[in-house]
Backbone as a printed PyTorch tensor [residue, N CA C, xyz], in Angstrom:
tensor([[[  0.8410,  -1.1760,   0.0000],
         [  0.0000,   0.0000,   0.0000],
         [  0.8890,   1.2420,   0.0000]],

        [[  0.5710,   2.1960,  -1.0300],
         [  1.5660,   3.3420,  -0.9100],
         [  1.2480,   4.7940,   0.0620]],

        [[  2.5500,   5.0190,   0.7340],
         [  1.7090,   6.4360,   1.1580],
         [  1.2210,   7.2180,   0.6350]],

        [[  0.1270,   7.8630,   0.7570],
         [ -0.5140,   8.8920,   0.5540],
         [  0.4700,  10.2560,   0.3360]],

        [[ -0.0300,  10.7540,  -1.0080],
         [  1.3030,  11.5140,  -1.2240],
         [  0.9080,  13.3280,  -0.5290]],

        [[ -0.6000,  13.9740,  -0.4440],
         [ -0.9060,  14.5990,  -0.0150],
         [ -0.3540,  16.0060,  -0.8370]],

        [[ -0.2530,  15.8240,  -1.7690],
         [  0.2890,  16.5500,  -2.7400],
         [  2.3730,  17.0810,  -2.6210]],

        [[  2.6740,  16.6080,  -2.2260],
         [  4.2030,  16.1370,  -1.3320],
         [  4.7850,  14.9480,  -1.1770]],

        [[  5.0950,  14.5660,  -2.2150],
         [  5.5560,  12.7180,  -1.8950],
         [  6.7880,  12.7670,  -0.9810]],

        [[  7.5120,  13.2550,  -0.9460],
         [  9.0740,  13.4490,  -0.4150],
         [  8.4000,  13.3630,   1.3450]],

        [[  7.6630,  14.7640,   1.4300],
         [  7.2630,  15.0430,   2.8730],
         [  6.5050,  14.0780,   3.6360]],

        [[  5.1570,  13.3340,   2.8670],
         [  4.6690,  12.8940,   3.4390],
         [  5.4030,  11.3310,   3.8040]],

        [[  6.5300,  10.5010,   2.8620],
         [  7.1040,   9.1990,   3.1640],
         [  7.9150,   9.8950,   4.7460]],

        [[  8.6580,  11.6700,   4.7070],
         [  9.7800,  11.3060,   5.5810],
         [  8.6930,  11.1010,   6.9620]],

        [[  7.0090,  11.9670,   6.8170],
         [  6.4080,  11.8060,   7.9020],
         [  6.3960,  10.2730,   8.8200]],

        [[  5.9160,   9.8630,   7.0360],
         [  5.7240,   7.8220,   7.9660],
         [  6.8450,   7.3530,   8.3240]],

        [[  7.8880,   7.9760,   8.2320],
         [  9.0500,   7.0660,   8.6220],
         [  9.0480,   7.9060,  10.0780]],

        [[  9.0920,   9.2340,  10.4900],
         [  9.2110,  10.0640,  11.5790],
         [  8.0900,   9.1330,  12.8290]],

        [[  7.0330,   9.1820,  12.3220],
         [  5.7550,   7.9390,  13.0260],
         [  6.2690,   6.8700,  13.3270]],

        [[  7.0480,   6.1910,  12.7420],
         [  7.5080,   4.9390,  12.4890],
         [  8.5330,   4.8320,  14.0090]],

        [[  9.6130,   5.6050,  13.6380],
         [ 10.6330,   6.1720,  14.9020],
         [  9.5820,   6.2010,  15.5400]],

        [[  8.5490,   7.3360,  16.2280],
         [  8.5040,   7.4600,  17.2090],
         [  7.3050,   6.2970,  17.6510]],

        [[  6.9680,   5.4870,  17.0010],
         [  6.4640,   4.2210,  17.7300],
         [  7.4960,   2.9920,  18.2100]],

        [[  8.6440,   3.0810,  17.2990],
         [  9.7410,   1.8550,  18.4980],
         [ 10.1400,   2.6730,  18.9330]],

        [[ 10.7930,   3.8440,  19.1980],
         [ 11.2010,   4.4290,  20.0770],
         [ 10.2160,   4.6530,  21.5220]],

        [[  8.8200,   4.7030,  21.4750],
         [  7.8710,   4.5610,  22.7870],
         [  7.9140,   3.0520,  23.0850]],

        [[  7.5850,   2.4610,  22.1370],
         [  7.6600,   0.6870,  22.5390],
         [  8.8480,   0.5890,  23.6460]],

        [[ 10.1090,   1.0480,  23.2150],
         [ 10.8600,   0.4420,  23.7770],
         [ 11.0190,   1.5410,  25.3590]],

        [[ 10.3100,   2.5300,  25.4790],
         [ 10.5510,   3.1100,  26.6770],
         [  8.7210,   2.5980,  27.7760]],

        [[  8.1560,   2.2990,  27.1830],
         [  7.0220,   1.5460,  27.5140],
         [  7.7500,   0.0210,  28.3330]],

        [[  8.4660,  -0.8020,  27.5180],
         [  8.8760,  -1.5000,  27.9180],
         [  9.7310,  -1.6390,  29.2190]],

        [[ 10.7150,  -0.5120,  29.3020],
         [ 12.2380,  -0.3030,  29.9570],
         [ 11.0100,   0.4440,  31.3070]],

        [[ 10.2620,   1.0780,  30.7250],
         [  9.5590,   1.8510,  32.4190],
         [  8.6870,   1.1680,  32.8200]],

        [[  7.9310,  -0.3900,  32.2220],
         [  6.9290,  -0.7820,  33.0700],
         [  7.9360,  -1.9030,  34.0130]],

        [[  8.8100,  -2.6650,  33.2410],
         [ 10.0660,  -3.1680,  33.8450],
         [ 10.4220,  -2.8300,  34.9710]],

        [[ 11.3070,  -1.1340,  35.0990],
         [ 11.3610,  -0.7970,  36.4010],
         [ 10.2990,  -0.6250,  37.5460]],

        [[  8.8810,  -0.2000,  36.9880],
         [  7.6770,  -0.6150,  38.3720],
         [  7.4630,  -1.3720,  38.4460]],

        [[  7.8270,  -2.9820,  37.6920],
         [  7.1220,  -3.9180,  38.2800],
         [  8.6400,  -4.2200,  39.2870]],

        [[  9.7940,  -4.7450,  39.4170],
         [ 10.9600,  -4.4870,  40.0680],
         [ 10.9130,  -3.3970,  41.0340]],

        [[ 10.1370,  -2.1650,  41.4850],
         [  9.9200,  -1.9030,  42.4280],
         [  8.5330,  -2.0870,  43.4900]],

        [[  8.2990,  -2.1700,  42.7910],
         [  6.5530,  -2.3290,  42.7160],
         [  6.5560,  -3.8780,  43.8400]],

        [[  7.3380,  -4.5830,  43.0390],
         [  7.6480,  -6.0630,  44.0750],
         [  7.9310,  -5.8210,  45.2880]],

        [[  9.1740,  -5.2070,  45.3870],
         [  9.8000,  -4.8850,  46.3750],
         [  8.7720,  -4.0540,  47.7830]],

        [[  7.6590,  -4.0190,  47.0130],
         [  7.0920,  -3.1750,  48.2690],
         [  7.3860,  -1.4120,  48.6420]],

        [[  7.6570,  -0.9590,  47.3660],
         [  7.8370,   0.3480,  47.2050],
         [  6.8060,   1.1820,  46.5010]],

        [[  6.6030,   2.0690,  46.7540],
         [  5.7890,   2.9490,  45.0320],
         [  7.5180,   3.4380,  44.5220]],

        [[  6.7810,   3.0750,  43.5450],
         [  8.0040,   3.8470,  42.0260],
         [  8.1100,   5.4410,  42.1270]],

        [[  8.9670,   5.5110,  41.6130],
         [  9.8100,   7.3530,  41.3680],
         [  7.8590,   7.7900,  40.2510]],

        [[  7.7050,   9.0260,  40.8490],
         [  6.8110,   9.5450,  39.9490],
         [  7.6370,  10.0220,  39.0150]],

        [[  8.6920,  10.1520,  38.7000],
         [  9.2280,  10.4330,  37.0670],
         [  8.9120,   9.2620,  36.1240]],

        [[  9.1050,   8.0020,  36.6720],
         [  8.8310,   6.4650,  35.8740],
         [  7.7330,   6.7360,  35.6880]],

        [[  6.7730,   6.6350,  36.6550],
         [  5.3560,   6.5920,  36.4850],
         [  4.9810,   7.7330,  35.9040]],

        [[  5.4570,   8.7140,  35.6720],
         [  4.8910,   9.6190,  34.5990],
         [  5.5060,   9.9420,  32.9690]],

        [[  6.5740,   9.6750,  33.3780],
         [  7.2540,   8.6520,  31.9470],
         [  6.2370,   7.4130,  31.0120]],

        [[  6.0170,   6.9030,  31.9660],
         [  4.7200,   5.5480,  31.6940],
         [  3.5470,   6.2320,  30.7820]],

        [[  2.8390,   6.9780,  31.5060],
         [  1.4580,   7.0950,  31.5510],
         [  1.2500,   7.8990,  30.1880]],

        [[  2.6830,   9.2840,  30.0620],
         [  2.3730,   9.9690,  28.8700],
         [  3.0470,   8.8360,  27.6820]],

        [[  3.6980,   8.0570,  27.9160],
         [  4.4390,   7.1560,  26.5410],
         [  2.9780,   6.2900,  26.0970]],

        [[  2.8360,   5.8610,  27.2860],
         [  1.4140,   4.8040,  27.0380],
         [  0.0710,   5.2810,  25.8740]],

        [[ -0.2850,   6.6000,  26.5860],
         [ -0.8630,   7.8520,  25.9680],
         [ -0.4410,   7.9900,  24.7200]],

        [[  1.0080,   8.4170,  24.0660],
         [  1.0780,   8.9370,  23.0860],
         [  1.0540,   7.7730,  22.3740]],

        [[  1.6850,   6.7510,  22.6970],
         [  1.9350,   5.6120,  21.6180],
         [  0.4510,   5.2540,  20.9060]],

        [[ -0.5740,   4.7260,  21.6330],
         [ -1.8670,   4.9280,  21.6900],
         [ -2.6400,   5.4660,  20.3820]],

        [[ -1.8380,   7.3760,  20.5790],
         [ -2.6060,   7.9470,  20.3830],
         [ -1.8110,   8.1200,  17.9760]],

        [[ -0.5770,   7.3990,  18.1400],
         [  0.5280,   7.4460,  16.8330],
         [ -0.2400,   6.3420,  15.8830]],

        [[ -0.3460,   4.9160,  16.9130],
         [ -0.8660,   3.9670,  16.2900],
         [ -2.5150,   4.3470,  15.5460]],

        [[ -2.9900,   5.3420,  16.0490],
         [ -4.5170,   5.3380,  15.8560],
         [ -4.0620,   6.8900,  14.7660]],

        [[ -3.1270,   7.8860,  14.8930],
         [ -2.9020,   8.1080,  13.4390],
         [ -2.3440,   8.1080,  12.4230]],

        [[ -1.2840,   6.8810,  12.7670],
         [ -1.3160,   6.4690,  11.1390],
         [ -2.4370,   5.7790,  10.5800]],

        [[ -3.1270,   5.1210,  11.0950],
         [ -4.6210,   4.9280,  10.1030],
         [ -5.3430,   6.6360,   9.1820]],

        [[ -5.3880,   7.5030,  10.0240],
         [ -6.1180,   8.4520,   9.7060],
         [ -5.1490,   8.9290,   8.6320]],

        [[ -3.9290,   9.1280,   9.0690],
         [ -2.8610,   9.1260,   7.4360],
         [ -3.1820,   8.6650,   6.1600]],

        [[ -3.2020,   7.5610,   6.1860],
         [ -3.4440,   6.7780,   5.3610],
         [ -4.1420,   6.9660,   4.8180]],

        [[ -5.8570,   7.1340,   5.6160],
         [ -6.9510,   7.3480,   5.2850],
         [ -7.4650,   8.5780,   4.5600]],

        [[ -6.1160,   9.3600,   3.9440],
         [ -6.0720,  10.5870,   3.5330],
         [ -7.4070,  11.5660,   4.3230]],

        [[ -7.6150,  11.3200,   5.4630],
         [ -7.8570,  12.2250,   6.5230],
         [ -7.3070,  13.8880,   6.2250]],

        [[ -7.8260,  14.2440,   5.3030],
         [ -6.8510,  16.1860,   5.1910],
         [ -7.1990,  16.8490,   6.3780]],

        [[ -8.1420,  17.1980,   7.1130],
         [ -8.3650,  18.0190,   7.8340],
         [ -7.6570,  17.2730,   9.0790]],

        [[ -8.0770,  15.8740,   9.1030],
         [ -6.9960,  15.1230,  10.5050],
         [ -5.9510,  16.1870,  10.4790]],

        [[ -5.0630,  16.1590,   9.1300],
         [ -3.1300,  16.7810,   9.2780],
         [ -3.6870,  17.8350,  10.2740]],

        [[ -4.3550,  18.6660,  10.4620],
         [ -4.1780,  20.1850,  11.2300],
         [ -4.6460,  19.6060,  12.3920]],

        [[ -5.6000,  18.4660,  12.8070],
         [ -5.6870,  18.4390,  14.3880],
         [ -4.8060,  17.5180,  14.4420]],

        [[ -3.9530,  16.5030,  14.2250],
         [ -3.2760,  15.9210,  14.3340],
         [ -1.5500,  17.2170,  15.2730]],

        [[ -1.6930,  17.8510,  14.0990],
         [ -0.5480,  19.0300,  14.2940],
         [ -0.5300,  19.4500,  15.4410]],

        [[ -1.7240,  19.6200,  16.4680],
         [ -2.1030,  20.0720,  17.4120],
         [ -1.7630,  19.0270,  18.6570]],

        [[ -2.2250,  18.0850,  18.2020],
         [ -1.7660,  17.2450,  19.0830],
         [ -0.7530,  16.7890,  19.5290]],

        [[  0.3400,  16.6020,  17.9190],
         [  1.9100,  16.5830,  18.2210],
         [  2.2850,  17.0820,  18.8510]],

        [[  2.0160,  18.9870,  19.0060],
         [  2.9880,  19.5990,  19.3870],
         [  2.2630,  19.6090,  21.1540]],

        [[  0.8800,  19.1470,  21.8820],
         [  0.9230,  18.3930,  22.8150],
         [  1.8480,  17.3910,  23.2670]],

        [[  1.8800,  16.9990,  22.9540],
         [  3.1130,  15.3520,  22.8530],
         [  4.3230,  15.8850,  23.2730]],

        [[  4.2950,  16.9450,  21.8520],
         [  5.9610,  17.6600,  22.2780],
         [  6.1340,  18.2890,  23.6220]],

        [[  5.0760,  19.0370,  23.7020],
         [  5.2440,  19.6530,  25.2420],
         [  5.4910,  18.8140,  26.4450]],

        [[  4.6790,  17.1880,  26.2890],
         [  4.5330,  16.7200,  27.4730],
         [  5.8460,  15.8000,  27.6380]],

        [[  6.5960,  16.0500,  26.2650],
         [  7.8980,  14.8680,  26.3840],
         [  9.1520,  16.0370,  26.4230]],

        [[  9.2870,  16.8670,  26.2920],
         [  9.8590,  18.1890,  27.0300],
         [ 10.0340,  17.9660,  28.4560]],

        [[  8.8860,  18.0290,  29.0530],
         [  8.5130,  17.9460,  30.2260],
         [  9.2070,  16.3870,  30.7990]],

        [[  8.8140,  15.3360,  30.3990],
         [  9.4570,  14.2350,  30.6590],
         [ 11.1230,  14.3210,  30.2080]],

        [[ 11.6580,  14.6850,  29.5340],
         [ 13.0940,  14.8140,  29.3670],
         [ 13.8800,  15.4130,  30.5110]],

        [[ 12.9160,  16.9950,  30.8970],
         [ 13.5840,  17.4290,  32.3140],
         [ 13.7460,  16.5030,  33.6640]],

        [[ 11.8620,  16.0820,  33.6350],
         [ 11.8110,  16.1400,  35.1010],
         [ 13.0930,  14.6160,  34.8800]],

        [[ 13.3520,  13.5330,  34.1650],
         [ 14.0010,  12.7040,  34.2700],
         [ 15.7280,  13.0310,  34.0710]],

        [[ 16.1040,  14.2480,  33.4240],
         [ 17.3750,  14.9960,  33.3450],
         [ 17.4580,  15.2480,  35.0630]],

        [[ 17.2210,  15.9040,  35.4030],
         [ 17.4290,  16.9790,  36.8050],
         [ 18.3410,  15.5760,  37.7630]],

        [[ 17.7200,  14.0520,  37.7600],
         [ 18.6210,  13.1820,  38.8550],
         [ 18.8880,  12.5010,  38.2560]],

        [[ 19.3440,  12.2370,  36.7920],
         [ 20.1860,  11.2970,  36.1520],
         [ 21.4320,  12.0430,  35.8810]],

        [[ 21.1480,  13.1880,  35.0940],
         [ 22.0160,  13.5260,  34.2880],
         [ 23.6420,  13.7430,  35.3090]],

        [[ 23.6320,  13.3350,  36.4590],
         [ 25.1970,  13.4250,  36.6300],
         [ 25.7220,  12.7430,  36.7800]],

        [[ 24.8860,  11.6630,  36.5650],
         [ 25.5640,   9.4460,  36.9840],
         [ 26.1100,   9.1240,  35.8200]],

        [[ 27.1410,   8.9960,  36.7760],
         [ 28.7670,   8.5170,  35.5090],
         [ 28.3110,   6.6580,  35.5340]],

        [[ 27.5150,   5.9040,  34.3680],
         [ 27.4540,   4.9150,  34.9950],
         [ 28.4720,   3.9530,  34.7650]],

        [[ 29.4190,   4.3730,  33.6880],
         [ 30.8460,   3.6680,  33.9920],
         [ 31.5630,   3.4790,  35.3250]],

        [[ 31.4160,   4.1610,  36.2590],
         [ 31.7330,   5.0130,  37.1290],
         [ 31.4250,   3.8130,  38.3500]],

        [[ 30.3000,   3.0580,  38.4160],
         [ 29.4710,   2.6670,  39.0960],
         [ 30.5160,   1.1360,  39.4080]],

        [[ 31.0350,   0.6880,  38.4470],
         [ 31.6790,  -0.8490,  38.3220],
         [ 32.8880,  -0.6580,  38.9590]],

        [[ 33.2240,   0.5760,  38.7140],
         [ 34.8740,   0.7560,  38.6560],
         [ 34.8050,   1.6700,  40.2700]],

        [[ 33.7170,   1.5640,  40.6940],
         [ 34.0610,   2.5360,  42.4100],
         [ 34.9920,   1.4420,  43.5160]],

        [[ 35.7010,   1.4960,  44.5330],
         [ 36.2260,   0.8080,  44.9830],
         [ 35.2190,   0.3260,  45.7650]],

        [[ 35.8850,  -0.7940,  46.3170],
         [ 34.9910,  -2.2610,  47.6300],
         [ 34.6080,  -0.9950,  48.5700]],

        [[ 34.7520,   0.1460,  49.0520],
         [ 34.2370,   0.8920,  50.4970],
         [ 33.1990,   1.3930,  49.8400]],

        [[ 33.6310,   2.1340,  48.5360],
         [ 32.6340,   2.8290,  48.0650],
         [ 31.3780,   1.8940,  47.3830]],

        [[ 31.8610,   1.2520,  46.7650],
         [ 30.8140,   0.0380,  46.8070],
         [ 29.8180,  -0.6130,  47.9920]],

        [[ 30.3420,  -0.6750,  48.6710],
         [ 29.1230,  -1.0860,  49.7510],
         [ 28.6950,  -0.1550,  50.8370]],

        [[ 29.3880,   1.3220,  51.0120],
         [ 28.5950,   2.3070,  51.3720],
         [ 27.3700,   2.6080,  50.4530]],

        [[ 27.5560,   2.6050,  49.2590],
         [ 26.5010,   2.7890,  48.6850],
         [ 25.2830,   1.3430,  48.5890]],

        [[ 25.7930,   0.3090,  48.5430],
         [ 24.2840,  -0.6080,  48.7870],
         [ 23.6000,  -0.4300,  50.1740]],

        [[ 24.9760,  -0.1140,  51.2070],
         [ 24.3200,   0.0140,  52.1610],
         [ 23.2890,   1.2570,  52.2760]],

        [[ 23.7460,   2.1150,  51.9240],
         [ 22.7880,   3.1880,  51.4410],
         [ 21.4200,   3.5850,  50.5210]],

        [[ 21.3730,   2.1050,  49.8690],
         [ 20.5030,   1.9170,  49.0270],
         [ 19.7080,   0.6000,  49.8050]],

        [[ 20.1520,  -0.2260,  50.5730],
         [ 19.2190,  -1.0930,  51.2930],
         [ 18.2780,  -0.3660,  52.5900]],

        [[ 19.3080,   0.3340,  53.2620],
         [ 18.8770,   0.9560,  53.9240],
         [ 17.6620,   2.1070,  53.4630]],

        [[ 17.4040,   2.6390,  52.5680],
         [ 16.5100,   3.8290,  52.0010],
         [ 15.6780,   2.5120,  51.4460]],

        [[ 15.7780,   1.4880,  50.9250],
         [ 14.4450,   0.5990,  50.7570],
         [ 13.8070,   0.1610,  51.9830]],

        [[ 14.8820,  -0.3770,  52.8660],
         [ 14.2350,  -0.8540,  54.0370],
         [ 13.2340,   0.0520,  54.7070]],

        [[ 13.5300,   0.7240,  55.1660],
         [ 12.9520,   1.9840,  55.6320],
         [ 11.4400,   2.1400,  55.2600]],

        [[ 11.2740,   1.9000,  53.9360],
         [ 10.3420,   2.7150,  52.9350],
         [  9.4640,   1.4660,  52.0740]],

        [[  9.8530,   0.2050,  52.9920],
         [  8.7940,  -1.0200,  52.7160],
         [  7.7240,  -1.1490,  53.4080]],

        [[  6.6930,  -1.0890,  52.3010],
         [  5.0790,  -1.5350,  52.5910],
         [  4.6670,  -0.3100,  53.5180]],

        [[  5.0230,   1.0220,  53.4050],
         [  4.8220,   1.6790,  54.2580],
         [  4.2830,   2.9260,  52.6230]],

        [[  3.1200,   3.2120,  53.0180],
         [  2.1830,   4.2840,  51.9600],
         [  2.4640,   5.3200,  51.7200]],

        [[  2.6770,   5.7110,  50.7420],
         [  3.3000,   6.9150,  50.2780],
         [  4.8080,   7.3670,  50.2300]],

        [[  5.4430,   6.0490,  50.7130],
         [  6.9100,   6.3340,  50.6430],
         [  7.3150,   6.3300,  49.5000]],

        [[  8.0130,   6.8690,  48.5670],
         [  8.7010,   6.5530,  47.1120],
         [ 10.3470,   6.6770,  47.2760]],

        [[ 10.7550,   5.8920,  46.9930],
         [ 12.0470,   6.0030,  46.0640],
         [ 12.6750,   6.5440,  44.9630]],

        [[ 13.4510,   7.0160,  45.2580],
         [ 13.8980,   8.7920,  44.2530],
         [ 14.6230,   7.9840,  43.4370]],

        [[ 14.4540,   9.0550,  42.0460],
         [ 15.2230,   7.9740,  40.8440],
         [ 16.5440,   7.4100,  40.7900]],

        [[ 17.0150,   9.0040,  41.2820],
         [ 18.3730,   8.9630,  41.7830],
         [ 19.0650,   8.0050,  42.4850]],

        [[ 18.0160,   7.3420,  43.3840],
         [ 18.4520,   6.4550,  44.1820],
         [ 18.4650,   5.2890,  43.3350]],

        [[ 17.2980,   5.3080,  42.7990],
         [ 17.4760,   3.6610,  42.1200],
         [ 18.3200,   3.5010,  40.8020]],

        [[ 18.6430,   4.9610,  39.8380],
         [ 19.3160,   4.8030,  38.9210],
         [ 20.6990,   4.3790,  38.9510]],

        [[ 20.9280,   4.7170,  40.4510],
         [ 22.6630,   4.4630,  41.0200],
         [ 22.5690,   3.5920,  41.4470]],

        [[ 21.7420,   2.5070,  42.0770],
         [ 22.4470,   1.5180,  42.1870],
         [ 23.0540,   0.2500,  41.9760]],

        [[ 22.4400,   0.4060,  40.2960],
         [ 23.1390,  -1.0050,  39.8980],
         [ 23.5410,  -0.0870,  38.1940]],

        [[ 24.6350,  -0.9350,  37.7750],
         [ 24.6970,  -0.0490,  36.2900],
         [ 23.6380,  -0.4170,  35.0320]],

        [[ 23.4160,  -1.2870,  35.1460],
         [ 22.0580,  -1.8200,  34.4260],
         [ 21.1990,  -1.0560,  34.7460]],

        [[ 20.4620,  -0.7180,  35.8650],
         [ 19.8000,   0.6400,  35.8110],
         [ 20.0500,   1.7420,  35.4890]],

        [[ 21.2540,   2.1230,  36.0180],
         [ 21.8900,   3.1530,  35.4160],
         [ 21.3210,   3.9610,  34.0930]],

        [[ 22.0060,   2.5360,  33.2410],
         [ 21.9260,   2.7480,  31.8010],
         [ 20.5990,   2.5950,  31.1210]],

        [[ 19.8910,   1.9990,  32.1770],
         [ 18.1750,   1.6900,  31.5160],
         [ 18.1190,   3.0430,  31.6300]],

        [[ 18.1130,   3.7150,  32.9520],
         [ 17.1270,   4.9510,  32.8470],
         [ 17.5700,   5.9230,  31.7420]],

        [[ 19.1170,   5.9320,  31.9840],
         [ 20.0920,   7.0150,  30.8700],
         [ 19.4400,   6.9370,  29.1790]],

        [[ 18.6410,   5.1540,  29.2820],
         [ 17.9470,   5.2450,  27.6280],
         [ 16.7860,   5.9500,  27.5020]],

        [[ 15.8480,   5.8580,  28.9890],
         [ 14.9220,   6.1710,  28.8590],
         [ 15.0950,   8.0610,  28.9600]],

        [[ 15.8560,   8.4390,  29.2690],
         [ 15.9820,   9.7740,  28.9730],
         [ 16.4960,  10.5930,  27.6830]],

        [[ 17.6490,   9.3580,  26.8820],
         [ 17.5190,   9.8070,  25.6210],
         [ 16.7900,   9.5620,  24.5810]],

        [[ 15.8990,   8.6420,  24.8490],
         [ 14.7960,   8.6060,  24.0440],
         [ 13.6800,   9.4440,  24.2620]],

        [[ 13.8710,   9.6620,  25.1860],
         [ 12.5070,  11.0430,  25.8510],
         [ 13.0510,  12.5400,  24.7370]],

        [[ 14.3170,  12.6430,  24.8150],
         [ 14.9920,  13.8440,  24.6740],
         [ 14.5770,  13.1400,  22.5220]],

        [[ 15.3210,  12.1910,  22.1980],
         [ 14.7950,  12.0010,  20.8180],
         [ 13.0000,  12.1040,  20.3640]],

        [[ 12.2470,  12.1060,  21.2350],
         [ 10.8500,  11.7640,  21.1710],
         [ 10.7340,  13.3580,  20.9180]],

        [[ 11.5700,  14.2520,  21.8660],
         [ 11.0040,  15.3120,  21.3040],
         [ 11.2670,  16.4020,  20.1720]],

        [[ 12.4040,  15.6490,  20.0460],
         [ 13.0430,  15.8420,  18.3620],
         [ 11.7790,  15.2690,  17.2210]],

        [[ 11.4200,  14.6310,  17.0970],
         [ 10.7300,  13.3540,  16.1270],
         [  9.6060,  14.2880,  16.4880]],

        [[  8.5920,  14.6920,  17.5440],
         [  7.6470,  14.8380,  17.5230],
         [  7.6560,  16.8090,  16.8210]],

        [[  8.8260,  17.2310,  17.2030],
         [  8.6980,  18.4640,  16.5850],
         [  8.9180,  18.4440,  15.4310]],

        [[  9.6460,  17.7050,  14.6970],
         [  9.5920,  17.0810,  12.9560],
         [  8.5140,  17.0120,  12.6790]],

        [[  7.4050,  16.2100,  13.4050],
         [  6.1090,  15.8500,  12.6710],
         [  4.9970,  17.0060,  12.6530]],

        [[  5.5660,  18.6220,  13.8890],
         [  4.5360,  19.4010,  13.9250],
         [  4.8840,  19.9640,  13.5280]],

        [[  6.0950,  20.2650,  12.3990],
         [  6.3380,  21.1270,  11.5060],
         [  5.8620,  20.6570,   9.8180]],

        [[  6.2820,  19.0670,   9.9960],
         [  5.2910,  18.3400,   8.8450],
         [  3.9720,  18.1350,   8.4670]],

        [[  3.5550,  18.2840,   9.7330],
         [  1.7620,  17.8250,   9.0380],
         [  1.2350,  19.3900,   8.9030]],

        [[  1.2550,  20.8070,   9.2260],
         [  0.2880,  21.6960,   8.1670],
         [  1.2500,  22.4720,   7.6190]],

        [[  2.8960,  21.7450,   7.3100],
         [  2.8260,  21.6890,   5.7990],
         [  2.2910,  20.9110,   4.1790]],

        [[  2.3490,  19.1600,   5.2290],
         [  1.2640,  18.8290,   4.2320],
         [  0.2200,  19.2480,   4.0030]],

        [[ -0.4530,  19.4560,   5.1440],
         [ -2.3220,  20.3450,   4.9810],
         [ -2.2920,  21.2460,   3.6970]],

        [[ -1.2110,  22.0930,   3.9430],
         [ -1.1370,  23.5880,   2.6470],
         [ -0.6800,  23.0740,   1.4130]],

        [[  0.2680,  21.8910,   1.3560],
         [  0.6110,  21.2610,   0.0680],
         [ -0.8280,  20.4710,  -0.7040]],

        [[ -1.3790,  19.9890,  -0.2640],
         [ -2.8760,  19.2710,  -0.3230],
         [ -3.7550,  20.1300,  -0.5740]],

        [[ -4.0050,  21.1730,   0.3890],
         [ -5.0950,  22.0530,  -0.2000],
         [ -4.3300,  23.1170,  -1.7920]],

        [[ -3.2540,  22.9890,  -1.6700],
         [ -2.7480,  23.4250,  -2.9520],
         [ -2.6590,  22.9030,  -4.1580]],

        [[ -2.1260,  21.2980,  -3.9450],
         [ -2.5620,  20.4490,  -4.9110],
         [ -3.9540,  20.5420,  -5.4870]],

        [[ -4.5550,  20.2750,  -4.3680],
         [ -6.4310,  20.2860,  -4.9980],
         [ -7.1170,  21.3790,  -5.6430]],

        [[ -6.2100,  22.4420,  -5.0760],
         [ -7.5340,  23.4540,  -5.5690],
         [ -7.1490,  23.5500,  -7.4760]],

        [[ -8.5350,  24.0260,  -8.0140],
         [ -8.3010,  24.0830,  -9.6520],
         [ -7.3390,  24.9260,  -9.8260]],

        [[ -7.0660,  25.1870, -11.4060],
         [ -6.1370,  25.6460, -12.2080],
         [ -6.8990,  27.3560, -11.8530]],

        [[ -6.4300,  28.4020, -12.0470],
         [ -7.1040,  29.5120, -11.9800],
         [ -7.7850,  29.7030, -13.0570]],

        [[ -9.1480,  30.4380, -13.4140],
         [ -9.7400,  30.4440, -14.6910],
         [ -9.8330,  31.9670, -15.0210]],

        [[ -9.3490,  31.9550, -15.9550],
         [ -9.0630,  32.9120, -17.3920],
         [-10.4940,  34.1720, -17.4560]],

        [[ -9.9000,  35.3800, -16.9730],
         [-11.1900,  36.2480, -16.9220],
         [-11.8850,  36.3640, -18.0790]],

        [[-13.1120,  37.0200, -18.1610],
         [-13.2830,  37.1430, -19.5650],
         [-12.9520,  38.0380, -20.2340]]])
């Protein structure tokens, strides 16, 4: 089935491929953040509200990509302009997720983490058992990201993806709200007639 060219063939393929990105790119942060709540979630903790709000808007947008590329397709013209609207929603709310998850990652060296010596190494689990212990089965306690991103490097580096994919999501999504009402104007330009000849 070919894309819909919308009077723009060039623009509208780089759109489906931009859609395309930003559906494995949510898949895979959908994946990496329900992972970490269920791993805390066990443990008898509530999760970092950055995860859980990481979650809820990826869940949301992915949702909301899968349901328009149909309307794409469906050469939907007027969709492109509410669609546009919505992206640049998306964009705002994955902005927003890039910070609030920047502010306690962004200074964890997680190379850093393997290579700390045996004291520093187990001051810090101890420091990290201790802030779970504490904060088991007991309501409303959460665990700061910070805490959990440091203490193993596998987390580390999970969260470090889930923040550059947040930070790419909002690259991709501002591509697509600069793409779709330029397709709109290429389309309504395509369509309209030839001008007719006064008398």
């Amino acid at each position: 089935m070919p894309v819909p060219a919308y009077g723009a063939a060039p623009l509208s393929k780089t759109f489906a491929l931009v859609r395309i990105l930003e559906l494995v790119s949510m898949i895979i942060v959908v994946g990496i953040a329900a992972n970490f709540v269920n791993d805390i979630v066990s443990s008898g903790i509530e999760p970092p509200k950055e995860v859980v709000g990481t979650l809820v808007v990826t869940c949301l947008a992915t949702l909301y990509c899968a349901v328009s590329i149909a309307f794409f397709w469906s050469e939907a013209y007027l969709g492109l302009f509410v669609m546009a609207g919505i992206d640049f929603l998306l964009l705002i709310a994955f902005i927003v997720v890039a910070v609030c998850l920047g502010k306690p990652v962004s200074f964890l060296n997680c190379y850093r983490l393997s290579n700390a010596s045996n004291s520093q190494t187990a001051a810090s689990a101890y420091a990290y058992v201790t802030s779970i212990a504490s904060k088991l089965n007991v309501s409303g306690s959460r665990l700061s990201l910070a805490s959990f991103a440091g203490a193993t490097k596998a987390n580390c580096f999970e969260t470090k993806t889930i923040w550059g994919l947040s930070i790419a999501l909002c690259i991709l999504f501002s591509t697509s709200c600069i793409l779709l009402p330029t397709l709109f104007m290429k389309n309504k330009k395509a369509n309209a007639g030839p001008p007719k000849d006064e008398p």
